[in-house]
C-alpha positions as CSV (number, residue, x, y, z in Angstrom):
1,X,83.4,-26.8,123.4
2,X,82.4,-23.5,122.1
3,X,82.9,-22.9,118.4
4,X,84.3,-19.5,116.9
5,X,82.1,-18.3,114.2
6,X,83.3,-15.3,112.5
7,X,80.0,-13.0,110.7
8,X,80.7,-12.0,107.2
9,X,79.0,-10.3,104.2
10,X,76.6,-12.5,102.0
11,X,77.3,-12.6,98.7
12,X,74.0,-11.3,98.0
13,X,75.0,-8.0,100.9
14,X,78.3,-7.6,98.9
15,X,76.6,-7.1,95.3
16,X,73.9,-4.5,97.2
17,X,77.2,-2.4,98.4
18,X,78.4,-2.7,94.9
19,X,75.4,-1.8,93.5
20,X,75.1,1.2,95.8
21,X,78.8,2.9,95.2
22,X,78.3,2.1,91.5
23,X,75.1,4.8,91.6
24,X,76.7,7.1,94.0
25,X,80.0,7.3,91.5
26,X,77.2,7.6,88.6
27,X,75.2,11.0,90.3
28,X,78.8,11.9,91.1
29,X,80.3,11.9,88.2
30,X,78.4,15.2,86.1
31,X,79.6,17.0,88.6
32,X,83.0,16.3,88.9
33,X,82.7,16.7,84.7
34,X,81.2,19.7,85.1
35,X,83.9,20.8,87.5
36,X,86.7,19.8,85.5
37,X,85.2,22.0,82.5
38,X,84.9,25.1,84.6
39,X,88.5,24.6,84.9
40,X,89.5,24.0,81.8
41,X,87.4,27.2,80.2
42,X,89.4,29.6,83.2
43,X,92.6,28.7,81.4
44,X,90.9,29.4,78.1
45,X,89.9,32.5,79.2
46,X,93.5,33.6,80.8
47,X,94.8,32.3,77.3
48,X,93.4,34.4,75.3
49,X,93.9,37.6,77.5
50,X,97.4,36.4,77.3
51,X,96.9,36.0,73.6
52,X,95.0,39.7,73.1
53,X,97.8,41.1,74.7
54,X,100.8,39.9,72.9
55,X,98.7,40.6,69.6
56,X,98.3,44.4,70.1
57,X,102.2,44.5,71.3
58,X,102.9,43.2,67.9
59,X,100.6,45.6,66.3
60,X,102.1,48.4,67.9
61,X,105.8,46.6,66.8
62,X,105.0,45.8,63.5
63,X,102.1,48.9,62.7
64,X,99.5,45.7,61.4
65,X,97.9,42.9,63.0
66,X,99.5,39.8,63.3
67,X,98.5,37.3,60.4
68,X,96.7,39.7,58.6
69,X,97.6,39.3,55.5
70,X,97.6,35.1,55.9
71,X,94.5,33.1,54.5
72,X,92.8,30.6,57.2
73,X,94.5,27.8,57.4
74,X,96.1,27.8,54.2
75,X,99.3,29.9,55.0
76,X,100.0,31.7,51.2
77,X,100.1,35.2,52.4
78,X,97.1,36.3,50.4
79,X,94.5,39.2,51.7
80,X,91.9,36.7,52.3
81,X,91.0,35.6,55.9
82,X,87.6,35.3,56.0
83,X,86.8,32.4,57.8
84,X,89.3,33.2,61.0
85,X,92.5,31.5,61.3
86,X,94.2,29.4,64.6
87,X,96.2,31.1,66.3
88,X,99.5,28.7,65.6
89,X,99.7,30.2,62.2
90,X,100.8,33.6,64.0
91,X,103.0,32.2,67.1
92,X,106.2,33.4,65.5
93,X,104.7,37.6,65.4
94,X,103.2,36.4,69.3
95,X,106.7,35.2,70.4
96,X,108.5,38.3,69.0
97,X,106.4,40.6,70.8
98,X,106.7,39.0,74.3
99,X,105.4,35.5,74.9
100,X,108.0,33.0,75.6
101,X,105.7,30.2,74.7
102,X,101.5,30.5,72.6
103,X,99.4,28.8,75.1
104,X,96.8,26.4,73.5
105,X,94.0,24.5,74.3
106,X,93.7,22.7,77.5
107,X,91.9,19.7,76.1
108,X,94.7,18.8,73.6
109,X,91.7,17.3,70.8
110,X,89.7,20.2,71.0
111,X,88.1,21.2,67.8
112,X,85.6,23.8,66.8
113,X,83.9,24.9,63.5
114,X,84.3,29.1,63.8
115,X,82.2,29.5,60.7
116,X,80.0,27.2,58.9
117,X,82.8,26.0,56.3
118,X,86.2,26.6,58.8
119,X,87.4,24.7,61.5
120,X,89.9,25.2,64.5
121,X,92.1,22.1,64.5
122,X,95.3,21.0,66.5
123,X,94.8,22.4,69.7
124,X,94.1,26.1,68.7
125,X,92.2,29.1,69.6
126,X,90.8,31.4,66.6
127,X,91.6,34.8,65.7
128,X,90.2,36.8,63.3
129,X,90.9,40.5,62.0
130,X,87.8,42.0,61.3
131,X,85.7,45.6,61.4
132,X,84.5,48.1,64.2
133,X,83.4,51.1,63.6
134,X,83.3,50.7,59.7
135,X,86.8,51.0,60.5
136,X,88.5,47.6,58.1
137,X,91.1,45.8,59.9
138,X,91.2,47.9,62.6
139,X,89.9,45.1,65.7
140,X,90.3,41.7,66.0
141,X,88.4,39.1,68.0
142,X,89.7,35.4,69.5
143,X,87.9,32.4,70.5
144,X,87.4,29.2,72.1
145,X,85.4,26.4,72.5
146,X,83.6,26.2,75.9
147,X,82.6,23.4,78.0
148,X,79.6,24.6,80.2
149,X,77.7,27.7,79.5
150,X,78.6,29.5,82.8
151,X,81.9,30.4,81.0
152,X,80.2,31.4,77.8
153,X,79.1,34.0,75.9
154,X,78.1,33.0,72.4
155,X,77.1,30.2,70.0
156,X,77.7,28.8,66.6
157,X,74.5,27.7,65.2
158,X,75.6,25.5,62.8
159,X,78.9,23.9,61.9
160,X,79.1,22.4,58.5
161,X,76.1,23.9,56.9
162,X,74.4,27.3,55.4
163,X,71.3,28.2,57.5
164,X,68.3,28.3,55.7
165,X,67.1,31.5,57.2
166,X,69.0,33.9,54.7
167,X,71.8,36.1,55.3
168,X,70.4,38.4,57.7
169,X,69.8,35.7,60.3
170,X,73.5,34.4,59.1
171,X,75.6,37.6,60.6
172,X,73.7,37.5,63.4
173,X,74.7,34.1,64.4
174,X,78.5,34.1,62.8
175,X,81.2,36.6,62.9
176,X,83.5,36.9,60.0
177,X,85.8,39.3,59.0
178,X,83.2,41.7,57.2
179,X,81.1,42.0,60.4
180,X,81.4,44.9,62.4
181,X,82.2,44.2,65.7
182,X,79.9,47.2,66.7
183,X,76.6,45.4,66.3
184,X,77.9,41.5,68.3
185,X,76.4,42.0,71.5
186,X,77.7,39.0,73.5
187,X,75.2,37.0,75.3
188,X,73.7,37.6,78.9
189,X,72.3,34.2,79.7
190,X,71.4,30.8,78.5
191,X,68.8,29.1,77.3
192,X,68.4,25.1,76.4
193,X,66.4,24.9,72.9
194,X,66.6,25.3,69.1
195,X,70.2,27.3,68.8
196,X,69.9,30.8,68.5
197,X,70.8,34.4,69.6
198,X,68.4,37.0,69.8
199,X,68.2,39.8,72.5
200,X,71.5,38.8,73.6
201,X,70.2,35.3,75.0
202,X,72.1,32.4,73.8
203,X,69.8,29.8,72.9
204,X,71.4,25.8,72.1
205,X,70.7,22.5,71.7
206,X,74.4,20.8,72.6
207,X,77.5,22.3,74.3
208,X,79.5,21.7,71.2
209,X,77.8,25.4,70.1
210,X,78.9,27.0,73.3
211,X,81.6,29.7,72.6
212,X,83.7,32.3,74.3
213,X,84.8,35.6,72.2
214,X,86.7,38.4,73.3
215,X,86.6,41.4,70.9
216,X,89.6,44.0,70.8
């Protein structure tokens, strides 16, 4: 009598498939990251075109930008926004001009320092009113906090800290609202290395520093 014998995997067979599609998943996975992040910075992008454009409709409603007159962060309406402010703090002007809703951040606990002593909280974008042409208050500029540096075109150096190289080397690498938006040249390429900008190539050492601006 003939016996039925039915071939299976070894337990040893089953742990070197497991072992396999546990790497594959692993060399995978960057990329899918990376994908994801590509994404994510598009909508950032759109955002703040949407955002640039709602903010000069107000301007021409109201004849001043949006939030000018409001400190970072703080919200007494003081003349002091030096360090940028989220862009939350001005959704009421952006909602009265034409946008039925403010879009925000795609990755809702996104955070970013905008200056060395400021942060971005809450799910925001920044916005600053700053100079061009020796011309005060006349521009503003947004920003958000990129994932890979394909969508990039700045860094921030340093987040909670003075550099140590003096000022000079300071409004190169920041923007605040005395910096005249005449002399940021946004960056060309990327480099991995000890942050920096010079020549327009953005040198960093994380993706934490990598930045998108757009300058109106």
């Amino acid at each position: 009598m003939k016996k039925n014998t039915i071939k299976a995997f070894t337990l040893v067979e089953m742990l070197i498939v497991i072992v396999i599609i546990g790497i594959l998943i692993a060399s995978l996975m960057p990329r899918m990251q990376t994908a994801q992040g590509r994404a994510r910075d598009v909508a950032r992008k759109n955002d703040l075109s949407q955002i640039q454009t709602a903010i000069i409709t107000s301007q021409q409603d109201k004849r001043s930008w949006p939030g000018m007159k409001w400190t970072a962060f703080e919200g007494d309406k003081t003349d002091a926004s030096e360090d940028g402010m989220k862009v939350s703090l001005i959704k009421d002007l952006l909602t009265q001009a034409w946008m039925t809703q403010v879009p925000m951040d795609p990755n809702k606990s996104n955070k970013f320092y905008w200056l060395w002593n400021s942060q971005i909280t809450e799910w925001n974008y920044g916005y600053l009113v700053t100079t061009r042409n020796s011309v005060p208050k006349g521009w503003f500029i947004l920003m958000a906090k990129t994932e890979v540096e394909w969508s990039s075109n700045w860094v921030v150096c340093a987040d909670s800290t003075t550099p140590d190289d003096g000022d000079k080397v300071k409004e190169k690498w920041w923007i605040a609202a005395g910096t005249d938006l005449k002399e940021i040249k946004t960056c060309t390429s990327f480099e991995k290395g000890t942050c920096k900008i010079e020549n327009q190539v953005c040198t960093y050492s994380d993706t934490s520093q990598l930045r998108y601006i757009l300058m109106y």
